[in-house]
C-alpha positions in Angstrom: 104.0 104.8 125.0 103.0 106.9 122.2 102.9 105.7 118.7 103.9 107.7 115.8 102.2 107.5 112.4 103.3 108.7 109.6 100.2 110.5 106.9 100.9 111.8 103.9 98.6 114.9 102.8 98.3 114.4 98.9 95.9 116.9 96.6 94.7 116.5 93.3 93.1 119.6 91.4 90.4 119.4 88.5 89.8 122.2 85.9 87.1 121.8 83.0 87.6 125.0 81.1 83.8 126.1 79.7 82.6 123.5 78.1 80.7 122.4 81.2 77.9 125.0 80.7 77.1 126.0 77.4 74.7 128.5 78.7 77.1 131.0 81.0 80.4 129.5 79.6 82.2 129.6 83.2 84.9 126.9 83.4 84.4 124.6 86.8 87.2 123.7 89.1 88.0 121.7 92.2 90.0 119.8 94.1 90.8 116.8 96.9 93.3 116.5 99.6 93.9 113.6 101.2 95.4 112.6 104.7 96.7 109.2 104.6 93.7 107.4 102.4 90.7 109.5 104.0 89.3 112.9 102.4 90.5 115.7 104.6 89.0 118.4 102.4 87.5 119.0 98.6 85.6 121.6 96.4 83.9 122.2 93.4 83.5 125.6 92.0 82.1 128.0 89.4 84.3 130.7 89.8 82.2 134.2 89.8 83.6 135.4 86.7 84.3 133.9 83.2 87.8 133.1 82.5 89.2 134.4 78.7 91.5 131.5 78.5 92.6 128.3 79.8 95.6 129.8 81.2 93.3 131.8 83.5 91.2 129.5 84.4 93.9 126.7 85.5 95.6 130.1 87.3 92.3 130.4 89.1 91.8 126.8 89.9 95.4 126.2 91.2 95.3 129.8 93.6 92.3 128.0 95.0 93.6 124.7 95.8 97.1 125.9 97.0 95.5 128.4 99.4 93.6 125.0 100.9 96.9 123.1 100.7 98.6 126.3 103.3 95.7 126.9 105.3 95.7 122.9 105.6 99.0 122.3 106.4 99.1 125.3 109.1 96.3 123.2 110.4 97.7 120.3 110.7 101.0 121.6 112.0 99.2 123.2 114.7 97.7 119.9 115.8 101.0 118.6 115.9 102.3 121.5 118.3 99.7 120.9 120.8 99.9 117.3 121.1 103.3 117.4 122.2 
């Protein structure tokens, strides 16, 4: 018999726009995806870059975290496939 469980994948993304480093002025971003209540994946980053606004960095932080959240969820899908 084969029992089903059902995980959620949840992410969270952080931005701090500059002010971490007074020095080079980059912003740093990251974020955390969850499977059920265990860490699946997470980052932290100072992007290559400085950002000239906080729209740009938060564009910059979010394209990084929803690339993880496709290549994750293509991952997981694909261990769904092959255990049926």
């Amino acid at each position: 018999m084969l029992d089903i469980v059902t995980l959620t994948m949840q992410g969270q993304q952080i931005m701090e726009f500059g002010a971490g480093n007074v020095g080079d002025r980059k912003s740093t971003y990251g974020f955390l995806f969850n499977l059920g209540f265990k860490a699946l994946s997470w980052s932290s980053k100072k992007p290559e870059s400085v950002a000239l606004s906080t729209s740009m960095a938060e564009y910059i932080a979010t394209t990084s975290a929803a690339c993880q959240e496709v290549w994750l969820s293509r991952l997981v899908a694909d261990f769904l496939s092959e255990s049926n």
